[in-house]
N, C-alpha and C positions, 0 to 999 in steps of 0.2 A: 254329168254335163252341167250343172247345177248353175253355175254364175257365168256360163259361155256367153250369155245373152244380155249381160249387163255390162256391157263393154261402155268405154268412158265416152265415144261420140258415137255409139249408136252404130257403127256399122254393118255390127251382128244381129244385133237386135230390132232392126227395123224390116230382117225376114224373116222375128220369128211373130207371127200376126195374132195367134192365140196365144199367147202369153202375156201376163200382168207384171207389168213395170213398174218396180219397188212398190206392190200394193195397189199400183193404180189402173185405171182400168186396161183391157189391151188394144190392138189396133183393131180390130175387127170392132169394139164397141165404139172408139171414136169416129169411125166413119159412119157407123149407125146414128150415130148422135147429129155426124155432120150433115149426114143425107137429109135426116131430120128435121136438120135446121131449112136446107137448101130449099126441099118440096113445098114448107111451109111459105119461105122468100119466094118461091114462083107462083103459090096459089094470089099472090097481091100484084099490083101494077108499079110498085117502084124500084128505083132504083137504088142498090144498096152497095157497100162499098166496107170489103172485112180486111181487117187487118189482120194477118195471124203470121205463125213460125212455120218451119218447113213440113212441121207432121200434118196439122191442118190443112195445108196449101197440098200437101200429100192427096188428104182425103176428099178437098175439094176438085182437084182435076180427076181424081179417080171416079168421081160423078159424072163426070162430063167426056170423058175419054176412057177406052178398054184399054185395060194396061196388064200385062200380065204382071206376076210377085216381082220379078226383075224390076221390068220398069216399076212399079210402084215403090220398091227399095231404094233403089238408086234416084226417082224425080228430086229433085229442090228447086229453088229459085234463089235468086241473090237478091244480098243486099238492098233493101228498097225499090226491088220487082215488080212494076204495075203488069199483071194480068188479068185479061178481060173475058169473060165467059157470059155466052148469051144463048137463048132457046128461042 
């Protein structure tokens, strides 16, 4: 199976969750990272405003909404997407 998962747009590879992409970390760590980030942004009173790409915008709804592998595979957002998440 070796390079099944390093497909050129990712359509493979963004269900395989524990697996490291060319070296870098995998998805299950970047949403660690991103939860991370999120808890810390809700422990203060402002208002913050992230620009990211679709794997982040990935990890960020998945904080905020149960998603099963499917949905989490398949979520993006378009082009210059304002989405707004609140607690």
């Amino acid at each position: 199976m070796g390079t099944l998962y390093f497909t050129r747009h990712g359509k493979v590879a963004k269900t395989h969750f524990l697996d490291h992409y060319d070296g870098g970390e995998t998805m299950m760590h970047l949403c660690q990272r991103v939860y991370n980030l999120i808890d810390d942004i809700r422990a203060g009173d402002k208002t913050y405003l992230l620009v990211a790409h679709n794997g982040l915008s990935r990890a960020v709804h998945s904080y905020f909404y149960d998603m099963t592998n499917e949905e989490f595979s398949a979520f993006g957002i378009g082009n210059c997407e304002v989405k707004t998440y609140t607690w």
